[in-house]
N, C-alpha and C positions, 0 to 999 in steps of 0.2 A: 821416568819413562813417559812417553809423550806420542801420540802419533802423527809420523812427519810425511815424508812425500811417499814411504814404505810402507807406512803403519808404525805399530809394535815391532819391537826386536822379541826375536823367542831362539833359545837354547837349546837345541835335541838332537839327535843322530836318532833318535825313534823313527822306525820307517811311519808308523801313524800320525805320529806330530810332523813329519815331513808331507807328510802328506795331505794334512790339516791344514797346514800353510801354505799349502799353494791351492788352497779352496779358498781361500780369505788372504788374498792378492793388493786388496784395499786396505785391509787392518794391517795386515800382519806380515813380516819376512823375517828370515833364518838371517842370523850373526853369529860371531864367534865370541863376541865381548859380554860378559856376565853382568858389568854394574847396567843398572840400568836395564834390565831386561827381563821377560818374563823367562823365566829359565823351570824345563821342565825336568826332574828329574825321576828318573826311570824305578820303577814299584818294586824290583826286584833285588836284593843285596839289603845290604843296609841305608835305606832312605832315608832314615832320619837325619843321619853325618852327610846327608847329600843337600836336604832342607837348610842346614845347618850352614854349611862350607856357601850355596847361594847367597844365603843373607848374610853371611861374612863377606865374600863379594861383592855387595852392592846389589844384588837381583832387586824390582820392584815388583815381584808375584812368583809366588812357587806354584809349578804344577806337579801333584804326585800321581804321577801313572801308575794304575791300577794295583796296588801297593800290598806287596804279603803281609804277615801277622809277622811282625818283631817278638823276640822276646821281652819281658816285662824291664829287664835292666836297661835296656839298650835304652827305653825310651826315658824310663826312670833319672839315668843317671845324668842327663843333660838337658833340663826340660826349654821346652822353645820358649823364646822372649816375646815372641811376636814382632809389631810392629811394621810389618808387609802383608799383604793378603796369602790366604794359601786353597788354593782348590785342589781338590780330590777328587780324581777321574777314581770313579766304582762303576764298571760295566755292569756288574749285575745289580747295581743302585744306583741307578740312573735318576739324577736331583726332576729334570723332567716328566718322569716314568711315574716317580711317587708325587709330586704334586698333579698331575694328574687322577692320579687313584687317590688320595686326601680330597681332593675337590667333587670325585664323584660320591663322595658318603654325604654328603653335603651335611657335614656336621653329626650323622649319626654314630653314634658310638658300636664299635665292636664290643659283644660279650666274650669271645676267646679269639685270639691268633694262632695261628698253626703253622711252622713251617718244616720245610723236609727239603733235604738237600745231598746229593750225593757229588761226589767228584774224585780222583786220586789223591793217596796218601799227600802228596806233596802239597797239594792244593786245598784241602779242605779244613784248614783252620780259615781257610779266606772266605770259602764259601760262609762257615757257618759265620761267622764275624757279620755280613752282609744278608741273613739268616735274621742276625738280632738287630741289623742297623730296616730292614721293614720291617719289625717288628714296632721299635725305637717310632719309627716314620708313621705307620696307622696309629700305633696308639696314642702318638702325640704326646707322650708322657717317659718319666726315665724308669727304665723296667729291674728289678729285681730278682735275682738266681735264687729260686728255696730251694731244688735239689738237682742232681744230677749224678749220671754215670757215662765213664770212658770209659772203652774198649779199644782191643786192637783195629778192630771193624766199625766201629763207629761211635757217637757220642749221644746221649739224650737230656734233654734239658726242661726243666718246670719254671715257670717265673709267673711274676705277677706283676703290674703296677697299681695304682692308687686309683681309680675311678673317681671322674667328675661329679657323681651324684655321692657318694663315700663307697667303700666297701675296697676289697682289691677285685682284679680283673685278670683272669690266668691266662696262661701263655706258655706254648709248648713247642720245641725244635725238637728233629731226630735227624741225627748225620748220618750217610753213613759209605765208607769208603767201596770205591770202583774200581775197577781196573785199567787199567792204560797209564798213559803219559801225558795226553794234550792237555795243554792248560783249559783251566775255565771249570765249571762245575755248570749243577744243574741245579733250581731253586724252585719251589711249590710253594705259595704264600697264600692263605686263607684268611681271611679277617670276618668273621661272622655275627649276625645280629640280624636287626630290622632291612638294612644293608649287605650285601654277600660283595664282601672282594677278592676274586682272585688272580693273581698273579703268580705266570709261569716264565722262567728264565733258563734256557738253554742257551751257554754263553760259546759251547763248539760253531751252535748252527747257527748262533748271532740274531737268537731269537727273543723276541721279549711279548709279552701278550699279557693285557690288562682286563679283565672284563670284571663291569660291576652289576650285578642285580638286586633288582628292587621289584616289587609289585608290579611295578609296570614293564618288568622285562626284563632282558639282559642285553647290557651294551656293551659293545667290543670299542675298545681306542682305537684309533687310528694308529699303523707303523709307525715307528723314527726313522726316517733317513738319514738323520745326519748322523757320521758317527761321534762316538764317545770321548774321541778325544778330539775333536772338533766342538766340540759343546763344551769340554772343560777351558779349551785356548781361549773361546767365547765368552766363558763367565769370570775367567782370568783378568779381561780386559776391563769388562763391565764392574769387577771390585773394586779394581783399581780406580779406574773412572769417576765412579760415586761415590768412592769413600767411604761405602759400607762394608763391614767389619764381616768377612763369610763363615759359616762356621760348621766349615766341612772336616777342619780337623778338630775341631772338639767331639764331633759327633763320629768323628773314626775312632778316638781317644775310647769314648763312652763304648762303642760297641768292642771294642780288644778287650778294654779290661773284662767285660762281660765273656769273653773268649779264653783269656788266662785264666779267671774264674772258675770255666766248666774245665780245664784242665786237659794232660795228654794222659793217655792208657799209662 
């Protein structure tokens, strides 16, 4: 993959990824030919045999749009070989959203994280999944399950990881299911200490809001405009490109298993 007088070739009948490629007119254009192309495969069904079937094609980058919780076999029973890049569009873990909130701590370590999340039955192993990957993201560290409870209404979760100076450091989710049907969820993220970070994720109203305080105040981020899947088409490219190794599916890997962990009712 190479870019010629189009750009990129990219894969999708996604109205979003259509529509990401004709914002990026210079990189990037729609084909139908898989070798050779960043091919996006859609987050819903089984994506993994989708991952799978591209780089049995020839794809030079997978995109996985905003990607449900698999069951544990599915991903178990066939694990990826690698050797292509692979980006993971997470609307409500936006790679931008959290280096920014990481760079506002400037180093200060949180003493607890908190998050809370609601969304419908059908969506909220996703939520929480994306629940433990800010989690995973402030603390900079891989986090541990010591206990937990399902319900039919919702899930609650304790963890801890390892702290920089020793000791563990606690961490706490509550899920809990809503009514309706539109996709998306809602996400509350707390990271506390010397540093307060908060981050709110309304993924209906396509809202995302970063504010961190310190002593000297509270600062709000600035919006994203661009959207979400326009930033992953974008870092698609840039993997490829550089020849850095991305590792947005190890870090999707890390947060499910955390997910199957806390278990269904």
């Amino acid at each position: 993959m190479s870019p010629g007088d189009r750009g990129y070739g990219v894969v999708t009948a996604l109205p979003s990824y259509v529509a990401a490629v004709a914002e990026l007119p210079l990189s990037a254009a729609l084909t139908d030919g898989v070798s050779g192309a960043v091919v996006v495969v859609p987050g819903s069904g089984d994506w993994w045999q989708g991952m799978l079937a591209a780089r049995a094609g020839g794809a030079s980058a997978v995109v996985v749009a905003d990607p449900g919780v698999l069951p544990r076999e599915i991903v178990e029973a066939e694990p990826w070989p690698g050797g292509i890049p692979v980006i993971v569009e997470r609307p409500r873990l936006r790679p931008d959203v959290v280096a920014e909130a990481v760079r506002a701590r400037r180093g200060s370590p949180a003493r607890i994280i908190t998050v809370e999340c609601a969304a419908p039955a059908p969506a909220l192993d996703a939520a929480i999944r994306d629940g433990f990957g800010w989690q995973r993201s402030l603390a900079q560290r891989k986090l541990a399950l010591r206990s937990n409870i399902a319900t039919a209404q919702g899930r609650m979760a304790l963890l801890d990881w390892e702290g920089a100076s020793g000791g563990t450091v606690p961490a706490t989710l509550a899920a809990t299911v809503v009514g309706g049907l539109r996709a998306g969820g809602l996400l509350q993220v707390m990271a506390l200490g010397e540093v307060r970070t908060e981050v709110t994720v309304d993924q209906p109203a396509g809202l995302i809001r970063l504010e961190t305080s310190t002593e000297d105040g509270t600062l709000r981020a600035p919006d994203h405009h661009e959207s979400s899947a326009r930033l992953a088409l974008r870092r698609a490219f840039n993997a490829y490109a550089s020849g850095v190794a991305a590792t947005d599916l190890e870090g999707l890997l890390e947060d499910m298993a955390l997910t199957w962990a806390l278990g269904a009712p």
